[in-house]
PyMOL Python script that loads the backbone (N, CA, C, O; Angstrom):
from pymol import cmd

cmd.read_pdbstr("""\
ATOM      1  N   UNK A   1       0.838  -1.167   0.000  1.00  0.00           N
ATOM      2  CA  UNK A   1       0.000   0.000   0.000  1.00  0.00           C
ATOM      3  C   UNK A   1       0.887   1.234   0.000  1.00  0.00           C
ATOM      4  O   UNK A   1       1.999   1.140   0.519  1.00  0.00           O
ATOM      5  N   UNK A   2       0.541   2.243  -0.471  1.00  0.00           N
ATOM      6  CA  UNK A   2       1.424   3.343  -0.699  1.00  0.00           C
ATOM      7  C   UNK A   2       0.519   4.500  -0.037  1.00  0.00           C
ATOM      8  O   UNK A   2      -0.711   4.523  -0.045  1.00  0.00           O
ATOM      9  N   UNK A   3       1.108   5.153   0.357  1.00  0.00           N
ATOM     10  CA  UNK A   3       0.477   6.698   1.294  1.00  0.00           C
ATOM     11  C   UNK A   3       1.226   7.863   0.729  1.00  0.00           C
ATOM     12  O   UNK A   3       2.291   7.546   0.198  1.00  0.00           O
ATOM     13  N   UNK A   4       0.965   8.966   0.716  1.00  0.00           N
ATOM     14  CA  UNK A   4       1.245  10.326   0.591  1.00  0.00           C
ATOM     15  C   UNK A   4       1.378  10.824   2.021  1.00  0.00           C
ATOM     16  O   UNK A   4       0.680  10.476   2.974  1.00  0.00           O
ATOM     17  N   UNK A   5       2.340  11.655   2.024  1.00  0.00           N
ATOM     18  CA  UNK A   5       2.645  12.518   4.130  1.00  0.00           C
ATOM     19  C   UNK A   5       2.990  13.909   3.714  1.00  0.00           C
ATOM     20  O   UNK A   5       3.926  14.081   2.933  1.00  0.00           O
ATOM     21  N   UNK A   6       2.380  14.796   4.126  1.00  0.00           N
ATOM     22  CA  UNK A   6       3.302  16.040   3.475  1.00  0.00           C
ATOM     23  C   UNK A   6       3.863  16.219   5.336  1.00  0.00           C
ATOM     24  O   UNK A   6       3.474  15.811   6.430  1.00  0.00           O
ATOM     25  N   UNK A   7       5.090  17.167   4.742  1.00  0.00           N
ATOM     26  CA  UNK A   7       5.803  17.289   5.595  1.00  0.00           C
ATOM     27  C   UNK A   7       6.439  18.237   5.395  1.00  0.00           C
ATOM     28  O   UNK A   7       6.744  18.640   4.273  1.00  0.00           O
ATOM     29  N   UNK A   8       6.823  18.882   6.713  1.00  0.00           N
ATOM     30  CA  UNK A   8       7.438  20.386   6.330  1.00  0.00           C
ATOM     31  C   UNK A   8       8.605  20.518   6.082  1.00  0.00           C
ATOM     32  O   UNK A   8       9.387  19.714   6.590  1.00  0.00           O
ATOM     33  N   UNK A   9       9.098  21.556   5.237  1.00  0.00           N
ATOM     34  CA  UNK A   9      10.429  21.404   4.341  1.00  0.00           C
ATOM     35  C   UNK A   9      11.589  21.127   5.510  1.00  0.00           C
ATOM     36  O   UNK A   9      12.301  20.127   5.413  1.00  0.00           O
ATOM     37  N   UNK A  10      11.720  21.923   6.452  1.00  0.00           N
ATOM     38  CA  UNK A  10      12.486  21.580   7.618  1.00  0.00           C
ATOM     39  C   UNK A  10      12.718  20.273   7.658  1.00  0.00           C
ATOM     40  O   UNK A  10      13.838  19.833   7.398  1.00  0.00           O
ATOM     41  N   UNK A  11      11.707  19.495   7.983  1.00  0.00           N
ATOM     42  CA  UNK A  11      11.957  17.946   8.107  1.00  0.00           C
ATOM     43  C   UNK A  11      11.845  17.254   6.785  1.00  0.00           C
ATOM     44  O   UNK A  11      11.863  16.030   6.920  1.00  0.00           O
ATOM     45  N   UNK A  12      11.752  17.599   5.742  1.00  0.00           N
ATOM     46  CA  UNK A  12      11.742  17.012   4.669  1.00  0.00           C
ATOM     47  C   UNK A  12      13.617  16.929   4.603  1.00  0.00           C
ATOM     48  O   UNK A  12      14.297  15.933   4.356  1.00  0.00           O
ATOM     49  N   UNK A  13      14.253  18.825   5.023  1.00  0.00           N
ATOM     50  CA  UNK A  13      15.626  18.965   4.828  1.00  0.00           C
ATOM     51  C   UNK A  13      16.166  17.741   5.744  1.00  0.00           C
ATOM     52  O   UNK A  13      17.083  17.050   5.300  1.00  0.00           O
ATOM     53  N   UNK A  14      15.771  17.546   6.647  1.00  0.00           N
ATOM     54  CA  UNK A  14      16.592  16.767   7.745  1.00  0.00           C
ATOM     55  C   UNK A  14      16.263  15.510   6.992  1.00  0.00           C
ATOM     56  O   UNK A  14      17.341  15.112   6.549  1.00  0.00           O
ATOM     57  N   UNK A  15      15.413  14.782   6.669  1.00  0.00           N
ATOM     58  CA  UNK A  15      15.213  13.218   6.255  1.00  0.00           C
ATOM     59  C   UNK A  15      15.893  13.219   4.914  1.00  0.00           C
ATOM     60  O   UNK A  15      16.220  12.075   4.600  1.00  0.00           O
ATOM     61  N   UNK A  16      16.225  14.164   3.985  1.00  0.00           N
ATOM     62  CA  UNK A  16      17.186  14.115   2.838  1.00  0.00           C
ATOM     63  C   UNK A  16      18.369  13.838   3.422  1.00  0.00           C
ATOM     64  O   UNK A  16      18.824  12.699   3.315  1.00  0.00           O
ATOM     65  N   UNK A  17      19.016  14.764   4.085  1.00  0.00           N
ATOM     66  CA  UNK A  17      20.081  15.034   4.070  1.00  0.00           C
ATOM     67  C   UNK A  17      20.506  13.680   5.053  1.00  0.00           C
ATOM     68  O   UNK A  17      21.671  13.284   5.009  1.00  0.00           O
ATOM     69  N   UNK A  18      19.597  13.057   5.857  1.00  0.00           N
ATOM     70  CA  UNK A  18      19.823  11.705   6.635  1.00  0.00           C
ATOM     71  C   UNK A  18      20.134  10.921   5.591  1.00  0.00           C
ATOM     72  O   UNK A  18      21.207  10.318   5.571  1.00  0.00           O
ATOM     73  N   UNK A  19      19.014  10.805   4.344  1.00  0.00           N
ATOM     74  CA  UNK A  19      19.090   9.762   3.445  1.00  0.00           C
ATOM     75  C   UNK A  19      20.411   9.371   2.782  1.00  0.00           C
ATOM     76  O   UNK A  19      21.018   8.306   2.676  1.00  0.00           O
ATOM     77  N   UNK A  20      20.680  10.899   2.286  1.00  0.00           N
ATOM     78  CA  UNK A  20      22.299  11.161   1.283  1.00  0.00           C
ATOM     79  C   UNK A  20      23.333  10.300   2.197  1.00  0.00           C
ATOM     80  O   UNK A  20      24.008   9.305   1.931  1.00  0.00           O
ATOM     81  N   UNK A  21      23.193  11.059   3.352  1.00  0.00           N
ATOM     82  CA  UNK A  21      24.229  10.469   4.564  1.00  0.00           C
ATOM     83  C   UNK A  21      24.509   8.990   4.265  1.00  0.00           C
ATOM     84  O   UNK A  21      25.642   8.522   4.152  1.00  0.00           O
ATOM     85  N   UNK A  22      23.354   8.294   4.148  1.00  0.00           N
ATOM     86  CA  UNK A  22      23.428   6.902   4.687  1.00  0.00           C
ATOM     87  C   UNK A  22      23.185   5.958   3.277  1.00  0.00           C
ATOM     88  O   UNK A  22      23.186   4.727   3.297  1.00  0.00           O
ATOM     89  N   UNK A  23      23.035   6.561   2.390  1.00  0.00           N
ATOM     90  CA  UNK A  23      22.911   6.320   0.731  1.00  0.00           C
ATOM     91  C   UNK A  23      21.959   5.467   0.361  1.00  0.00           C
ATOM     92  O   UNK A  23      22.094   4.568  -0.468  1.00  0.00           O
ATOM     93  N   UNK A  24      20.871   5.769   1.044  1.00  0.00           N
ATOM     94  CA  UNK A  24      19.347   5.377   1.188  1.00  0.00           C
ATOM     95  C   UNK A  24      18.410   6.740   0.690  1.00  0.00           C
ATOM     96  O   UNK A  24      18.811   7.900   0.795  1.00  0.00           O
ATOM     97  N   UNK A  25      16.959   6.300   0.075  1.00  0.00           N
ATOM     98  CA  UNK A  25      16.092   6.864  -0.461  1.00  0.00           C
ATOM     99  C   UNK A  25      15.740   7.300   0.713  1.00  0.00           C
ATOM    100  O   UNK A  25      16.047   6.823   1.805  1.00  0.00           O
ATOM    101  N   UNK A  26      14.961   8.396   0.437  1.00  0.00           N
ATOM    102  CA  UNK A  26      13.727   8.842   1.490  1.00  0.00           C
ATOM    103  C   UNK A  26      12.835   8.555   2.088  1.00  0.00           C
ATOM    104  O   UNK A  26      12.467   8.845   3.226  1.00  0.00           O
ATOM    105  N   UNK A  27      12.234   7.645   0.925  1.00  0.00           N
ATOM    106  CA  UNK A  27      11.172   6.970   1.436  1.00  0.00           C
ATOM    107  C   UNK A  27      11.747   6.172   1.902  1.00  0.00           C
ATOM    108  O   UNK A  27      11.262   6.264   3.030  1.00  0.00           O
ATOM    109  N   UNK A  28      12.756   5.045   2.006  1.00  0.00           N
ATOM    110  CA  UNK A  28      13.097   4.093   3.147  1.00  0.00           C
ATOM    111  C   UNK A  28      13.658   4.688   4.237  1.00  0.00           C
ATOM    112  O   UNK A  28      13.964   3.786   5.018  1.00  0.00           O
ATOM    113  N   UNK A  29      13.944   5.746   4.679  1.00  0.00           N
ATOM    114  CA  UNK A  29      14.159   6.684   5.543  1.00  0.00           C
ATOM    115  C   UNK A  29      13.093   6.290   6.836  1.00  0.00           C
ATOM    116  O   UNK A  29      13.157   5.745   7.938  1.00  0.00           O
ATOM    117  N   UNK A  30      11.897   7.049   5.794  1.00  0.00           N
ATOM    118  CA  UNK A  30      10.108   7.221   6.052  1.00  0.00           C
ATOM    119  C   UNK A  30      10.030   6.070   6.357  1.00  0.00           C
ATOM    120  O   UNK A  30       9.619   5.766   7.477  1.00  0.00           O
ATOM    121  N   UNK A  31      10.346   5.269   5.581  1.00  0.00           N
ATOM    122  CA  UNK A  31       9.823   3.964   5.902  1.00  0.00           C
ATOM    123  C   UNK A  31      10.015   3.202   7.549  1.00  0.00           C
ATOM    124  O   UNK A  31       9.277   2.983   8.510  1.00  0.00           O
ATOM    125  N   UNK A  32      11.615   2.946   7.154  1.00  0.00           N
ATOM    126  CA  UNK A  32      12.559   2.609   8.844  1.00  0.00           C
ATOM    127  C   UNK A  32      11.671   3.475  10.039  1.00  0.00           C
ATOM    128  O   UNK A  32      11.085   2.925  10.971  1.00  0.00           O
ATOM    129  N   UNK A  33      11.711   5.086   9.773  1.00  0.00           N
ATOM    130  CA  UNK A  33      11.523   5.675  11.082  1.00  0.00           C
ATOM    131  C   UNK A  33       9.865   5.106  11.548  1.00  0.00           C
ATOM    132  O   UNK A  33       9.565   4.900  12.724  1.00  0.00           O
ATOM    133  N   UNK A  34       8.931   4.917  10.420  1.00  0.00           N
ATOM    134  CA  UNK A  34       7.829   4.711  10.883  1.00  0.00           C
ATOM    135  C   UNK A  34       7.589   3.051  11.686  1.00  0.00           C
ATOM    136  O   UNK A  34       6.778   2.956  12.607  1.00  0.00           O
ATOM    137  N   UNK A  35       8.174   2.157  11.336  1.00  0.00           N
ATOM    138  CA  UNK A  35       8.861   0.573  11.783  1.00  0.00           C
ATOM    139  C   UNK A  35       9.066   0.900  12.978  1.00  0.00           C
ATOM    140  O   UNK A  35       8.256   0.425  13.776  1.00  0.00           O
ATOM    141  N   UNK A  36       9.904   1.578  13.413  1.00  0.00           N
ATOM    142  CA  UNK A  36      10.561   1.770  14.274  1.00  0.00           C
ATOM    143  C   UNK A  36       9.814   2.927  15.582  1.00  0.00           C
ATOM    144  O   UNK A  36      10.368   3.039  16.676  1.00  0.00           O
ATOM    145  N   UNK A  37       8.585   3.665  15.254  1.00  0.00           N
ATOM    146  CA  UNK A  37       7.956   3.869  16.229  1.00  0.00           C
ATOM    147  C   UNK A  37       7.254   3.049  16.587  1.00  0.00           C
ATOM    148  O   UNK A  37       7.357   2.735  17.773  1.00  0.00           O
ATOM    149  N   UNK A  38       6.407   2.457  15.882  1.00  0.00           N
ATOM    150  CA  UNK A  38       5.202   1.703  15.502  1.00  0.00           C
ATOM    151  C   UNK A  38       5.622   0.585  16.707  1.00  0.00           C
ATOM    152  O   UNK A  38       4.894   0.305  17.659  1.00  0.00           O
ATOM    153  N   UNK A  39       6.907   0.035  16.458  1.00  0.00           N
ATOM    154  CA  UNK A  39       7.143  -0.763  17.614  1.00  0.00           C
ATOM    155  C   UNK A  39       7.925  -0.152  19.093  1.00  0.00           C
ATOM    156  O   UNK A  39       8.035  -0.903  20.062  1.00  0.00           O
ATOM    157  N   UNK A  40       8.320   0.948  19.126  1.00  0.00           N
ATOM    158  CA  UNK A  40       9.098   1.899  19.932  1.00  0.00           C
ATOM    159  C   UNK A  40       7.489   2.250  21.059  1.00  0.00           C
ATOM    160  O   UNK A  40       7.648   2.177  22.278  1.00  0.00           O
ATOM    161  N   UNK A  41       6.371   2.530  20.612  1.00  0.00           N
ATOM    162  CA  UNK A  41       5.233   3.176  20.904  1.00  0.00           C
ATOM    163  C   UNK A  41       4.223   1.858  21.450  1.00  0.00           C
ATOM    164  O   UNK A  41       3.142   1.864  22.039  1.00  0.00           O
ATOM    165  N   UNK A  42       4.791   1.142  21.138  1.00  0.00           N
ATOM    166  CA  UNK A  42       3.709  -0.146  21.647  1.00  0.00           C
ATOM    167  C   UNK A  42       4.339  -0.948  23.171  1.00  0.00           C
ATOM    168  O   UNK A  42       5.348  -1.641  23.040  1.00  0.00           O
ATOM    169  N   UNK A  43       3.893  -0.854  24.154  1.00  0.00           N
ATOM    170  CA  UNK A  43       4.277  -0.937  25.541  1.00  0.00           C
ATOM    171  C   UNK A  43       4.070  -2.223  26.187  1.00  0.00           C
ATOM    172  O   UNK A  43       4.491  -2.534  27.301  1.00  0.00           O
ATOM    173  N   UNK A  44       3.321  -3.013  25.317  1.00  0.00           N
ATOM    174  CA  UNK A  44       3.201  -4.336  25.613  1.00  0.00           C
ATOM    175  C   UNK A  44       4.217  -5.330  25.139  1.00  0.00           C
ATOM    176  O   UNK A  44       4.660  -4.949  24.055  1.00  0.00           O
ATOM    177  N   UNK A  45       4.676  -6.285  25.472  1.00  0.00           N
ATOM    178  CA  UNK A  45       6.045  -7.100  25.023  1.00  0.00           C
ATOM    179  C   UNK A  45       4.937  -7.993  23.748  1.00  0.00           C
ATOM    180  O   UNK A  45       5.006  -8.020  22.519  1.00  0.00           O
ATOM    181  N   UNK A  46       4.031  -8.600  24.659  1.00  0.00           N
ATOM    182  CA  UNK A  46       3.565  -9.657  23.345  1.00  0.00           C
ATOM    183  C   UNK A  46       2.931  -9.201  22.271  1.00  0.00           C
ATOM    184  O   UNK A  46       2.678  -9.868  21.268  1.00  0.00           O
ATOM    185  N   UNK A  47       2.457  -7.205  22.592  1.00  0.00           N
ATOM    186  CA  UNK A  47       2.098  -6.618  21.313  1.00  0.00           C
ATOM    187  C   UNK A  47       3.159  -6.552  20.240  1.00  0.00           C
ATOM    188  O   UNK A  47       3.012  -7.114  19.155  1.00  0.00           O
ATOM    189  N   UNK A  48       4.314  -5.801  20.592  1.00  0.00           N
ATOM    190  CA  UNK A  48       6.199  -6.071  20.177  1.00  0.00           C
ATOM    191  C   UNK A  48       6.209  -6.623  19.496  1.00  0.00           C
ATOM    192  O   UNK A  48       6.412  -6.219  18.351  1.00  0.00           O
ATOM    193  N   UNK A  49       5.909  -8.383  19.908  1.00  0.00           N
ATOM    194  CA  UNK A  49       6.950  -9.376  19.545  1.00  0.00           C
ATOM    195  C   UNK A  49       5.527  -9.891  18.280  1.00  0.00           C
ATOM    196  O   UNK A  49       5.874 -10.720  17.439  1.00  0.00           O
ATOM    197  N   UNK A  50       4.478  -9.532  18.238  1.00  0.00           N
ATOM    198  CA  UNK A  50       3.296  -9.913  17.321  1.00  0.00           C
ATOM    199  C   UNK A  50       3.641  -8.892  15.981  1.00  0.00           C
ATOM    200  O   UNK A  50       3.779  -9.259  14.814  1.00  0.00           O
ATOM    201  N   UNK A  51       3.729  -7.598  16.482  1.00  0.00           N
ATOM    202  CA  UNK A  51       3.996  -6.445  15.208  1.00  0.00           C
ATOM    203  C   UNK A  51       5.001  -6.771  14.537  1.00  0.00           C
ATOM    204  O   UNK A  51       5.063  -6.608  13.319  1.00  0.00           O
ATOM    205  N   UNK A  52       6.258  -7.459  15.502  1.00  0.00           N
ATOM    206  CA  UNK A  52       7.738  -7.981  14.582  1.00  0.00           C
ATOM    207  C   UNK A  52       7.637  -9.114  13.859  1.00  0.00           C
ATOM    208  O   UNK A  52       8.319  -9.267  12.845  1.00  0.00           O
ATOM    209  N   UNK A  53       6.435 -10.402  14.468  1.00  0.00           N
ATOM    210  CA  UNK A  53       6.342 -11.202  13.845  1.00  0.00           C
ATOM    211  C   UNK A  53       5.856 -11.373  12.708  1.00  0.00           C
ATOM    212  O   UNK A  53       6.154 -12.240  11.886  1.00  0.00           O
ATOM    213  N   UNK A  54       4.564  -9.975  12.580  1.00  0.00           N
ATOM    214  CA  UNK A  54       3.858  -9.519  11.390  1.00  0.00           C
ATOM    215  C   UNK A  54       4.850  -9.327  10.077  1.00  0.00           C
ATOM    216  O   UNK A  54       4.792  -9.871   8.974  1.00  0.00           O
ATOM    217  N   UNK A  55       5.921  -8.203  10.684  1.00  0.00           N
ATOM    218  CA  UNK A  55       6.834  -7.514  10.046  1.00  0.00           C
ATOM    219  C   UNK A  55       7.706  -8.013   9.313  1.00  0.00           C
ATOM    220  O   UNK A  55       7.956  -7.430   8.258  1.00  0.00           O
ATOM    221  N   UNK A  56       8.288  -9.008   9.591  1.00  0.00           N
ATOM    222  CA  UNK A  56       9.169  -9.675   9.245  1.00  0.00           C
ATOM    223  C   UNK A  56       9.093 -10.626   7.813  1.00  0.00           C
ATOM    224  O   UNK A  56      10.009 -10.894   7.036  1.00  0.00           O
ATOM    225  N   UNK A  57       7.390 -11.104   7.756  1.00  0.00           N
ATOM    226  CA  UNK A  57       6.831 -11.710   6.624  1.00  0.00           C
ATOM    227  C   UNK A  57       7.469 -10.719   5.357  1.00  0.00           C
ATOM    228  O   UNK A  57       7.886 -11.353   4.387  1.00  0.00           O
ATOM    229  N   UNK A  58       7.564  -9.370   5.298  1.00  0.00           N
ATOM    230  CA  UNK A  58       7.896  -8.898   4.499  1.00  0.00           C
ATOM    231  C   UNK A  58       8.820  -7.812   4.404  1.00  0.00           C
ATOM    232  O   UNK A  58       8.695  -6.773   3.755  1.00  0.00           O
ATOM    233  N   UNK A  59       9.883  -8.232   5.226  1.00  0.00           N
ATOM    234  CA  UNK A  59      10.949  -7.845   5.135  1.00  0.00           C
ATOM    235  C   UNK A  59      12.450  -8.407   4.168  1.00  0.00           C
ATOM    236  O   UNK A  59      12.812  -9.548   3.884  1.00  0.00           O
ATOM    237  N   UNK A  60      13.015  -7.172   3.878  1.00  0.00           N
ATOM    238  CA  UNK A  60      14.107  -7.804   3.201  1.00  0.00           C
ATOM    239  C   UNK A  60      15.589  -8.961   4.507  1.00  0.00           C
ATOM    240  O   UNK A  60      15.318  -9.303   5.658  1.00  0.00           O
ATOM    241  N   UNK A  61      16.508  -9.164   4.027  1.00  0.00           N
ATOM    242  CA  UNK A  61      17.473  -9.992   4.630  1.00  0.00           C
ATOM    243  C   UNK A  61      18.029  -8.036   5.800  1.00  0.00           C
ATOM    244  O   UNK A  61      17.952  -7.556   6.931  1.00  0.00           O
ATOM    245  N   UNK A  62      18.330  -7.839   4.955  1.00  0.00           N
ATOM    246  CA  UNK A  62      18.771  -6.334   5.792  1.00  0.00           C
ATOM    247  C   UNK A  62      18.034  -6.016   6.744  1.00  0.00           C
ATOM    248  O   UNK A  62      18.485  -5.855   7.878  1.00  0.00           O
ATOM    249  N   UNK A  63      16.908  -5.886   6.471  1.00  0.00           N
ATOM    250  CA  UNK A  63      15.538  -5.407   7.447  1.00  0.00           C
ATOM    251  C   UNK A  63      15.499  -6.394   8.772  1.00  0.00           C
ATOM    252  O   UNK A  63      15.394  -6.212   9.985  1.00  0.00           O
ATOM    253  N   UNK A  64      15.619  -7.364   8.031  1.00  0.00           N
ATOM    254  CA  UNK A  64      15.496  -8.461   9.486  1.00  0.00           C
ATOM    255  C   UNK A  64      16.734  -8.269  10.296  1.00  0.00           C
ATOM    256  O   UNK A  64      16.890  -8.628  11.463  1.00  0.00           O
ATOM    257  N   UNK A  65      17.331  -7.845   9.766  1.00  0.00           N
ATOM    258  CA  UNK A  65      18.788  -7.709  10.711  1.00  0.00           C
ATOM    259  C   UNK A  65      18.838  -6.518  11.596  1.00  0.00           C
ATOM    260  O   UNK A  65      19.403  -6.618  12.685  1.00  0.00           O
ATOM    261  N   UNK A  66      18.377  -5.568  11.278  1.00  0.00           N
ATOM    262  CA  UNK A  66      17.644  -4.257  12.188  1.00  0.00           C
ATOM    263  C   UNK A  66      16.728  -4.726  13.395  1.00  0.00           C
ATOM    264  O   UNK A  66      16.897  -4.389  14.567  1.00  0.00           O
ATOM    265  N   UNK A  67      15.864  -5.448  12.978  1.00  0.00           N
ATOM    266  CA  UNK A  67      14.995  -5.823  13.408  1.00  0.00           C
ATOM    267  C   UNK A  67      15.426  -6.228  14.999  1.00  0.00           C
ATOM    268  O   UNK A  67      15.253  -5.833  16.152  1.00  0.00           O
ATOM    269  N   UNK A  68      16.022  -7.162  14.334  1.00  0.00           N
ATOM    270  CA  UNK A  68      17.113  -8.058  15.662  1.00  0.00           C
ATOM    271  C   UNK A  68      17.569  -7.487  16.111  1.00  0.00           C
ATOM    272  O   UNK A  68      17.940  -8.051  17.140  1.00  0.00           O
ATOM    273  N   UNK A  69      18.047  -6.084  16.065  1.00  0.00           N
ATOM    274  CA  UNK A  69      19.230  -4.980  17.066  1.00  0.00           C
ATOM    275  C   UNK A  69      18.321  -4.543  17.655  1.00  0.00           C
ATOM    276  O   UNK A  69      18.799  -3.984  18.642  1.00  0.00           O
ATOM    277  N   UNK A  70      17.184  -4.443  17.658  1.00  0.00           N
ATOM    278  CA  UNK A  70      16.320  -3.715  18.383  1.00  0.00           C
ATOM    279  C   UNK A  70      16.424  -4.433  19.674  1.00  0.00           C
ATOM    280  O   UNK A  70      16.777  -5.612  19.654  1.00  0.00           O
ATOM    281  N   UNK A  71      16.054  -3.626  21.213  1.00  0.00           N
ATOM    282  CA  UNK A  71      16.094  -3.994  22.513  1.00  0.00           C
ATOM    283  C   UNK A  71      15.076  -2.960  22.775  1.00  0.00           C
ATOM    284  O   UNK A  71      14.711  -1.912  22.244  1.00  0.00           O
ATOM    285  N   UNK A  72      14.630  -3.962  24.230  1.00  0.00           N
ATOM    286  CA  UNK A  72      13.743  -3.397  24.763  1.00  0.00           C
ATOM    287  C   UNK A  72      14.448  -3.191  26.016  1.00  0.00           C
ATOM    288  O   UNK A  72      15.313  -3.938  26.473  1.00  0.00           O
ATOM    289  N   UNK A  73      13.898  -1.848  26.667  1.00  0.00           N
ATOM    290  CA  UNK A  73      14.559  -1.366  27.975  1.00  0.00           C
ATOM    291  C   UNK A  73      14.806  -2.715  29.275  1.00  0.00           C
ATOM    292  O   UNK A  73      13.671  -3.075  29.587  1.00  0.00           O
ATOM    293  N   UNK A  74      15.398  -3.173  29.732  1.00  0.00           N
ATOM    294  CA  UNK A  74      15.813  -4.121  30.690  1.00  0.00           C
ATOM    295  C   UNK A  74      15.213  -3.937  31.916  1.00  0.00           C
ATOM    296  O   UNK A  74      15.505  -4.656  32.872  1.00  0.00           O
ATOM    297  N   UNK A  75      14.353  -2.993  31.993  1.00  0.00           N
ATOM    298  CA  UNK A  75      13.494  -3.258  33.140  1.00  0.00           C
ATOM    299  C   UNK A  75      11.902  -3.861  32.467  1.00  0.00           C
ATOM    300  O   UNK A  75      11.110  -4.669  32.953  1.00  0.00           O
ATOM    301  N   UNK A  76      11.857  -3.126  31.228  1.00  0.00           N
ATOM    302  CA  UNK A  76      10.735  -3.753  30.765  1.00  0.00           C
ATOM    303  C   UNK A  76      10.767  -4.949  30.334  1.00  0.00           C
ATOM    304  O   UNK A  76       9.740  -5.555  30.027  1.00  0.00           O
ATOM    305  N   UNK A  77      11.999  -5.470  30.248  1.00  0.00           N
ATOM    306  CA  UNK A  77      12.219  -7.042  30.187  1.00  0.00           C
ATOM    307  C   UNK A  77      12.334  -8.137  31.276  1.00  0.00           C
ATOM    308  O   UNK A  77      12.216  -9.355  31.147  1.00  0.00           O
ATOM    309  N   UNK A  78      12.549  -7.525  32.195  1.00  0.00           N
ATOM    310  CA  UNK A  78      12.781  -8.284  33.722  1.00  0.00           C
ATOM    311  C   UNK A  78      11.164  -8.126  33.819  1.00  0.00           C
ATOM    312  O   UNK A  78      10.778  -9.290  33.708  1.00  0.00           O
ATOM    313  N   UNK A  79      10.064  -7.336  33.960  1.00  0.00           N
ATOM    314  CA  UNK A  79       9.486  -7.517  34.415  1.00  0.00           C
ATOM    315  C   UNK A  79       8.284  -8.465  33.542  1.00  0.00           C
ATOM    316  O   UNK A  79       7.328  -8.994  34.109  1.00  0.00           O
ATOM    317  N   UNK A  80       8.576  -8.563  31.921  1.00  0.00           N
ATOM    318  CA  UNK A  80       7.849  -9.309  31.030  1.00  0.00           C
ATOM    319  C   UNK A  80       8.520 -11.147  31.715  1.00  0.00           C
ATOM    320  O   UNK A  80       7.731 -12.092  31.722  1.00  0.00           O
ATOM    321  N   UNK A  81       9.727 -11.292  32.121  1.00  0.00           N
ATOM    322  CA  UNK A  81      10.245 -12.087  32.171  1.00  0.00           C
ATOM    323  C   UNK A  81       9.460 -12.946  33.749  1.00  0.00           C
ATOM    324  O   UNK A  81       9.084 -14.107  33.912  1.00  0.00           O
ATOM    325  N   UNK A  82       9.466 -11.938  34.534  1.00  0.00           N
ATOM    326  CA  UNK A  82       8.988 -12.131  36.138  1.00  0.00           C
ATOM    327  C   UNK A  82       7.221 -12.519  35.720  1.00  0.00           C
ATOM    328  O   UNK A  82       6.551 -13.451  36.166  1.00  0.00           O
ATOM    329  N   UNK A  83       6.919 -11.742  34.998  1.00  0.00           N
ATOM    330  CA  UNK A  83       5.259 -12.031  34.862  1.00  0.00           C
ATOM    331  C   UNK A  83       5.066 -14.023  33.837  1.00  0.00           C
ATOM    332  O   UNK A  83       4.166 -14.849  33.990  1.00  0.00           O
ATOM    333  N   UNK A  84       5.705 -14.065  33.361  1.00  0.00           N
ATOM    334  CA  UNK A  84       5.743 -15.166  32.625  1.00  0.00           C
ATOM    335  C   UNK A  84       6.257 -16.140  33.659  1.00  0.00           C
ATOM    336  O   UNK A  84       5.401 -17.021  33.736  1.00  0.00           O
ATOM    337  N   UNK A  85       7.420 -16.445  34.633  1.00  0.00           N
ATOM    338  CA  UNK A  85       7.491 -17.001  35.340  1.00  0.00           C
ATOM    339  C   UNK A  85       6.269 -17.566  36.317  1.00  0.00           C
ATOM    340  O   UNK A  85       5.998 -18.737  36.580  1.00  0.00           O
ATOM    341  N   UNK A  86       5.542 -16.194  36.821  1.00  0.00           N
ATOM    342  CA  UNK A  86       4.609 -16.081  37.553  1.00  0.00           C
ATOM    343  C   UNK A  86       3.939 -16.802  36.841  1.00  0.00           C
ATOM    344  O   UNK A  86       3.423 -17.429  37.767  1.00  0.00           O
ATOM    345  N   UNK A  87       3.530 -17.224  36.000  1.00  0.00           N
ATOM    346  CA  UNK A  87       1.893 -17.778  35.189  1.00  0.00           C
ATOM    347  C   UNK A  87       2.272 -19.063  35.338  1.00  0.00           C
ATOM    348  O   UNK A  87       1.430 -19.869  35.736  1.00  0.00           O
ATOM    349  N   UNK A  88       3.816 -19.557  35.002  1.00  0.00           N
ATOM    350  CA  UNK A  88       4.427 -21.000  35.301  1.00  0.00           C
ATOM    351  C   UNK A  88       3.946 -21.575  36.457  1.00  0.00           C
ATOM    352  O   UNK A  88       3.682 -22.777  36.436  1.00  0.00           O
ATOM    353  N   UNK A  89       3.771 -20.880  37.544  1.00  0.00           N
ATOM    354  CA  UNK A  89       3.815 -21.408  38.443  1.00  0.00           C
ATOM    355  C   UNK A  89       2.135 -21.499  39.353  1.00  0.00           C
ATOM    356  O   UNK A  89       2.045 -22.093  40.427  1.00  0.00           O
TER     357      UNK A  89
END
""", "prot")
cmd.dss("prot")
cmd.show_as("cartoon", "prot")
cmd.util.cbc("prot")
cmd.orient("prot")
């Protein structure tokens, strides 16, 4: 599916000049940063790990490798970890 975003030249300047940087298009720029809230913004672990599992169906070899660097804060992991224990038992 394809979308249209307007965006103000300011940040249009900053997501170019990111792109050039990193010798990536814009729209995969757009693309990454929106991936990357989408799961940054979701506070649940098994919501996370469902959106990545979604994600991944159509991701490239590169993409999945991002994917994988991603971490979640270590308290929000101790305590996904402590609640799952808890249900074990």
């Amino acid at each position: 599916m394809e979308i249209s975003v307007k965006l103000p030249d300011s940040l249009y300047q900053n997501v170019s000049h990111l792109a050039q940087a990193r010798k990536k298009s814009v729209a995969e720029i757009i693309k990454n940063a929106v991936k990357k809230a989408v799961i940054e913004d979701s506070t649940d672990f098994e919501e996370r790990a469902e959106i990545i599992r979604q994600s991944i169906k159509f991701c490239s070899d590169k993409e999945v490798l991002e994917l994988a660097n991603l971490r979640m804060p270590d308290d929000e992991r101790l305590s996904y970890l402590f609640e799952k224990i808890g249900k074990a038992f």
